[in-house]
C-alpha positions in Angstrom: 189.1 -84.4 45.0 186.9 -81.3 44.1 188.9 -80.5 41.0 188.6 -84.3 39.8 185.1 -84.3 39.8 184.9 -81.1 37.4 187.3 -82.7 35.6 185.0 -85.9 35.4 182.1 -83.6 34.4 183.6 -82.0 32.0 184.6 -84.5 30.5 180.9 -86.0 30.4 180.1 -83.2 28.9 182.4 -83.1 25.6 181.7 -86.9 25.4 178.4 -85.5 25.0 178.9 -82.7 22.8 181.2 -85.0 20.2 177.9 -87.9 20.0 175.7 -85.2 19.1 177.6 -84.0 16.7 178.3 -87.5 15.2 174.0 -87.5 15.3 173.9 -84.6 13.2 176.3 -85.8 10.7 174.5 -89.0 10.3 171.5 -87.3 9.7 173.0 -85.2 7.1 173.4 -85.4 3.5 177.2 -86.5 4.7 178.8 -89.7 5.1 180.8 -90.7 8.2 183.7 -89.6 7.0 182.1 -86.4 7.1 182.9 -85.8 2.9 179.8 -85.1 1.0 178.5 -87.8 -0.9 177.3 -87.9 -4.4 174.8 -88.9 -6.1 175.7 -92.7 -7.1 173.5 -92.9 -10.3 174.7 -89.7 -11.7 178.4 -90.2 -11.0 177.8 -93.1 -13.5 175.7 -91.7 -15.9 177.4 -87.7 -16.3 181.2 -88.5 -14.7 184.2 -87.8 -15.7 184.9 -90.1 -18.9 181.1 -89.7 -19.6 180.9 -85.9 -19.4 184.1 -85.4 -21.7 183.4 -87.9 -24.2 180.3 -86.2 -24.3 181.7 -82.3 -24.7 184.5 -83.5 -27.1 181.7 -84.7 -29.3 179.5 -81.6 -29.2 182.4 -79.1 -29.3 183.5 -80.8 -32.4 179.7 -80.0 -34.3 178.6 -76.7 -35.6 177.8 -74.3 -32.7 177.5 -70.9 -34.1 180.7 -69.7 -32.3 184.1 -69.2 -32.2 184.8 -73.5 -32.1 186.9 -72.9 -28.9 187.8 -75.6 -26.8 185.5 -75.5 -23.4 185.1 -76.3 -19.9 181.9 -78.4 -18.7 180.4 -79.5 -15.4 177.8 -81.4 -13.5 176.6 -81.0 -10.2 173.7 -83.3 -8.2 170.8 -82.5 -7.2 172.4 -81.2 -3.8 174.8 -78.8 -5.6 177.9 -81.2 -5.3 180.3 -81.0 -8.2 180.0 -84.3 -10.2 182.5 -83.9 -12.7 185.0 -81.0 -14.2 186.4 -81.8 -17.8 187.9 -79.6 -20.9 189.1 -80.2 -24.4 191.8 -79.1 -25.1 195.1 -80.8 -24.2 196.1 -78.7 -21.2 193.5 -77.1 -19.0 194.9 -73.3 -20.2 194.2 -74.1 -23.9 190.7 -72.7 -22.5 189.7 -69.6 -20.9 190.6 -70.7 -17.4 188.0 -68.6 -16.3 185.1 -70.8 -18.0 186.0 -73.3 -15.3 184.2 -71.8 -12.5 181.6 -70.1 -14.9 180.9 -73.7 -16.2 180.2 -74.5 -12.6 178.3 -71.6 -12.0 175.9 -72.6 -14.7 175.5 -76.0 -13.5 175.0 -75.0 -10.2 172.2 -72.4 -11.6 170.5 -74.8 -14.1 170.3 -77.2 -10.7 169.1 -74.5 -8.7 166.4 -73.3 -10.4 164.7 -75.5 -12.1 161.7 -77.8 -10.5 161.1 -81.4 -10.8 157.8 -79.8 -13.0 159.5 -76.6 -14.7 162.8 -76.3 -16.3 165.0 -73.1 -16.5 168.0 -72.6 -18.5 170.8 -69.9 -17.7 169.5 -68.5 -20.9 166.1 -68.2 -20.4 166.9 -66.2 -16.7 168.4 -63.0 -18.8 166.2 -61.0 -19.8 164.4 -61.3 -16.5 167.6 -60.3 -14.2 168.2 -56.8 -16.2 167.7 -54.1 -14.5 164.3 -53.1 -14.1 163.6 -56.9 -14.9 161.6 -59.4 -12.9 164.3 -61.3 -11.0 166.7 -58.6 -11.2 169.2 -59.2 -8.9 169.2 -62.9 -8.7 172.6 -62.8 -10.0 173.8 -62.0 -6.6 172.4 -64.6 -5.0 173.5 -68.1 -4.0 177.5 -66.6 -4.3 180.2 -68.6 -5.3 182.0 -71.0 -2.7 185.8 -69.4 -3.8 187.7 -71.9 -1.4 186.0 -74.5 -3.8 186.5 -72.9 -6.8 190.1 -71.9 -6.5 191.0 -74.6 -4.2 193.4 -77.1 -4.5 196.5 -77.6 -7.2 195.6 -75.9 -10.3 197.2 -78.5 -12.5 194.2 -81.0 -11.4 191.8 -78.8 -12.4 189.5 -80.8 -15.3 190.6 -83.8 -14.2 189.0 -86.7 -11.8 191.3 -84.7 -9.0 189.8 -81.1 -9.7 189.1 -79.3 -5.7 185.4 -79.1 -7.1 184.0 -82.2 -7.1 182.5 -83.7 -4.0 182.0 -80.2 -3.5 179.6 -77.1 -3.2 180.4 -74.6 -5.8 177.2 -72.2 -5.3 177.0 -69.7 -7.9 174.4 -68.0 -10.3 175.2 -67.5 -13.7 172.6 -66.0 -16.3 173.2 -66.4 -19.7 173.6 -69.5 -22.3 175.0 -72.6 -21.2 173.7 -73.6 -18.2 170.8 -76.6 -18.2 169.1 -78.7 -15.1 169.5 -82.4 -15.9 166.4 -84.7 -15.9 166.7 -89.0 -15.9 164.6 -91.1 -17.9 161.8 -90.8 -15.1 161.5 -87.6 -15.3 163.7 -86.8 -12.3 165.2 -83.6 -11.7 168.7 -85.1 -11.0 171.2 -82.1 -11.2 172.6 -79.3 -13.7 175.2 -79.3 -16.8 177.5 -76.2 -17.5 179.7 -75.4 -20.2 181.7 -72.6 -21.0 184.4 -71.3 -23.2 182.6 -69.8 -26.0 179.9 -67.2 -26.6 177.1 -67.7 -24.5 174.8 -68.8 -26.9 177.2 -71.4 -28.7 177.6 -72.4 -25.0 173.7 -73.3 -24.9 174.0 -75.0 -28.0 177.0 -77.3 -27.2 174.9 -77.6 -23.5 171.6 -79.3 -25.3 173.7 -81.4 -27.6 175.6 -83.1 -24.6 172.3 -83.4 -22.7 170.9 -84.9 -25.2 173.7 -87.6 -25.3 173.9 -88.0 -22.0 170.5 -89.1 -22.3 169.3 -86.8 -19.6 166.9 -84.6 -21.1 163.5 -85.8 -20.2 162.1 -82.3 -20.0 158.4 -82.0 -18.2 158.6 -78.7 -19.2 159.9 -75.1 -19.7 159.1 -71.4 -20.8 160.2 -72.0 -24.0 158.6 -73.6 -27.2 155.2 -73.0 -26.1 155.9 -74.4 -22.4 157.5 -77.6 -24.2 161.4 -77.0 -22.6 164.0 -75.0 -21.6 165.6 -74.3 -24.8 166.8 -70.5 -25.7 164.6 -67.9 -26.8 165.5 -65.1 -29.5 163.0 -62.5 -28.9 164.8 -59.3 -27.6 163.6 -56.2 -29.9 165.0 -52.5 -28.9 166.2 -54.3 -25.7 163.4 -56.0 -24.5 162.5 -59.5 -24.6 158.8 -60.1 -26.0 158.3 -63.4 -23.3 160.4 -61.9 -20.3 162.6 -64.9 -20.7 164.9 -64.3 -23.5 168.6 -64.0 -24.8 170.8 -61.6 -26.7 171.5 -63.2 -30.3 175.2 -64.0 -30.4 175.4 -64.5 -34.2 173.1 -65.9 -37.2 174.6 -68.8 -37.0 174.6 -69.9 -33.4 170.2 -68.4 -33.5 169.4 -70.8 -36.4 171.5 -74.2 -34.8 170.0 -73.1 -31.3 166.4 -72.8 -32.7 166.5 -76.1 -34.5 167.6 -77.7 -31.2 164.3 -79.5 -30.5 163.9 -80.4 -33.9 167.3 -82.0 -34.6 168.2 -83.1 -30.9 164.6 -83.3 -29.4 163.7 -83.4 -25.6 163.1 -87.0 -24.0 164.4 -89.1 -27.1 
C-alpha cells in the first residue's frame, strides 16, 4: 500500500512538472507545437519567392565585383531564419560557404541595429580591428552549427533548407549584411547576402532592400547620420569615422557611394 502511494505522488508530481512546462512554452515566443514561429508579415513580404526574385534581379545589375552567383537570407526580428535562396542553378554553383555567411550577416544586421539606429555589417569593421572600439564582437553571438549544417544538404536554398524556422546566431563584420525596416519604420529583421566581395555584397544587399521595399531607414552612421550605407574612409589603415570599410575595387566604391542617390532610403 506504501509503495502505491509514492507511486501516486510521483506521479502528481510529473503531471506537475509537464503543465508547467506546457506554461512556459505558451508563454514563449513558441507555438504549441513547440516550433518557433515566424514573423507572419515578413514571411510574406521577404520569403522565399520574394527574396530570390529579388537577388536574381540585383545580382544581374552592376555591383563592382566578380558578378558571381550568391546566396541571401532573412531572419525576423527574433533571429529566426525567414528565407535561404541562391542563383545559380544548383546550390554549389556558389561558394557553399556564403550560405551560412549570408545568415551570419542577416543575423548581425538584425542584431544590432535599433528600431532608432541602423548598423550595416560594413559599417561594424573598422570598429572590431584590433585595437578598435568593439573589437571582439566578432566572437560574440556564435553560430548555431546544428542549424547551419543541419539537415540534407540538397535542400539547402530552397523552401526546405534546416535554417529557417530557425536560430542561426552569428556575427559577421564586413559588407553585406543590412537590418530590415517596414514602411512604419519598424525594425522588422536583417538581409544577408554573400558570394562575392564584401563590398559588391553590400551593394547587391541595398538594391534588394530597396525592392523589397523595406528600407525605411530612421537612421545610421553613415551619410551624415541619414543611413546605414557603407563608408570609404580608411587611410594608412584607419577609418577617419570609426565606422568604415576596406575599398574592394573602384568600381564596387563608386556604385556603393551612389546607393542613396540611385536607390534612396524610404522610397
Amino acid at each position: 500500500m506504501l509503495s502505491l502511494h509514492l507511486f501516486s505522488r510521483k506521479v502528481a508530481r510529473l503531471g506537475v512538472a509537464a503543465c508547467s512546462l506546457a506554461a512556459v512554452a505558451a508563454c514563449s515566443d513558441n507555438n504549441v507545437s513547440g516550433l518557433p514561429t515566424l514573423d507572419p508579415n515578413l514571411s510574406r513580404i521577404a520569403g522565399f519567392d520574394q527574396l530570390k526574385a529579388a537577388l536574381v534581379h540585383a545580382r544581374g545589375e552592376a555591383n563592382g565585383g566578380f558578378n558571381l552567383d550568391m546566396w541571401a537570407a532573412v531572419v525576423d526580428r527574433n533571429g529566426l531564419v525567414v528565407a535561404v535562396v541562391f542563383t545559380g542553378a544548383t546550390a554549389t554553383d556558389q561558394w557553399p560557404g556564403s550560405r551560412v555567411i549570408a545568415a551570419q550577416k542577416a543575423n548581425t544586421g538584425n542584431a544590432f541595429s535599433l528600431p532608432h539606429l541602423a548598423l550595416s555589417t560594413a559599417n561594424l569593421y573598422a570598429a572590431t580591428q584590433p585595437g578598435g572600439t568593439l573589437f571582439g564582437l566578432q566572437e560574440a553571438n556564435p553560430t548555431n552549427e546544428g542549424v547551419a549544417y543541419g539537415g540534407k544538404a540538397a535542400d539547402y536554398g530552397t523552401p526546405n533548407d534546416f535554417m529557417v524556422g530557425k536560430r542561426i546566431g552569428g556575427t559577421n563584420v564586413f559588407g553585406g549584411g543590412l537590418p530590415l525596416y517596414d514602411a512604419d519604420g519598424k525594425l522588422v529583421g536583417g538581409l544577408g547576402v554573400s558570394g562575392d566581395a564584401s563590398c559588391a555584397d553590400h551593394n547587391i544587399a541595398w538594391k534588394m532592400r530597396y525592392n523589397l521595399r523595406l528600407d525605411h531607414v530612421p537612421a545610421g552612421v553613415a551619410d551624415g547620420g541619414k543611413d546605414d550605407n557603407i563608408i570609404y574612409d580608411f587611410t594608412n589603415g584607419v577609418s577617419a569615422s570609426g565606422f568604415g570599410h576596406p575599398e574592394c575595387s573602384a568600381a564596387a566604391t563608386a556604385i556603393g557611394e551612389a546607393l542613396p542617390t540611385t536607390h534612396p532610403i524610404g522610397h
